[in-house]
C-alpha positions in Angstrom: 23.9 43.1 -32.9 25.3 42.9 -36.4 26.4 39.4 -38.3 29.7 39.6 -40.5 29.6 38.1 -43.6 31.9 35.1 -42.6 30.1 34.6 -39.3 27.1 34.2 -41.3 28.9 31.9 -44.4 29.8 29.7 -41.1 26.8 30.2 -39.3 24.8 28.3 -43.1 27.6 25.9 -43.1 27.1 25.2 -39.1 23.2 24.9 -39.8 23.3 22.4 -43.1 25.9 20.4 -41.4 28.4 21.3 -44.6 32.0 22.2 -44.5 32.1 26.2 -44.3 34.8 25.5 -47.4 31.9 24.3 -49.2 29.6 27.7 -48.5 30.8 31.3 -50.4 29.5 34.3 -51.0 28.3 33.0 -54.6 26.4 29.9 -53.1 22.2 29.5 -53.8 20.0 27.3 -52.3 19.9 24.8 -55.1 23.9 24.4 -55.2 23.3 22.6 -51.8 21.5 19.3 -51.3 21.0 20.0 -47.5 19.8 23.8 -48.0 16.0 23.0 -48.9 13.5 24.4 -47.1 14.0 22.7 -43.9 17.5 24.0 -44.7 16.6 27.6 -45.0 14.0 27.5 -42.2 16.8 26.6 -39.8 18.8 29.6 -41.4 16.4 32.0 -41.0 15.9 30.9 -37.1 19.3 30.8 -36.4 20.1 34.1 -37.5 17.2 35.4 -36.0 18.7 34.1 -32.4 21.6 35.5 -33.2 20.6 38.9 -33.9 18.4 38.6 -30.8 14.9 38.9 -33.1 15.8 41.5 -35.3 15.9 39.1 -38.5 11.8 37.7 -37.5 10.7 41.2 -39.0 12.5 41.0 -42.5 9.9 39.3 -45.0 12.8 39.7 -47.7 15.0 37.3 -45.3 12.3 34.1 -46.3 12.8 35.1 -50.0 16.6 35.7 -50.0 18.2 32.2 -52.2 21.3 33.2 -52.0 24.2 34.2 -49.3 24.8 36.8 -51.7 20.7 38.2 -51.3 20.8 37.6 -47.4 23.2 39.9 -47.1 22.2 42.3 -49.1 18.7 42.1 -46.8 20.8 42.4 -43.5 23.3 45.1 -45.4 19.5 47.0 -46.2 18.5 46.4 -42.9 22.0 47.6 -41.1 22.4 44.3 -39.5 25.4 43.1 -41.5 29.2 44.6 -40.6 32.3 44.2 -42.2 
């Protein structure tokens, strides 16, 4: 299973309970009040459901701050399509 990056820019926006209008490519954690670490927690298990586990074994997935760095760990990881 591979995640595009809109699916995922609406799959963050789904999570935080924000507008996926409000979520680009250029948004970071602190740009959001509701993507804290609760916030990113819920990211990181979300897309690991939807990627059907893949994402639990990318460490650089916790780190990532931006949408910008996850995808650049799913592109690394050849989980992300266009």
């Amino acid at each position: 299973m591979k995640i595009t990056t809109q699916e995922f820019i609406n799959m963050v926006a789904d999570v935080l309970e924000v507008e996926s209008q409000n979520v680009t490519i250029d948004t970071a954690m602190g740009d959001l009040e509701e993507w804290d670490s609760l916030g990113q927690l819920g990211i990181l298990m979300k897309l690991d459901e939807i990627l059907g586990g893949a994402a639990s074994g990318l460490r650089e997935l916790a780190e990532a701050g931006s949408i910008e760095q996850f995808i650049s760990v799913l592109k690394n990881a050849s989980l992300h399509s266009d």
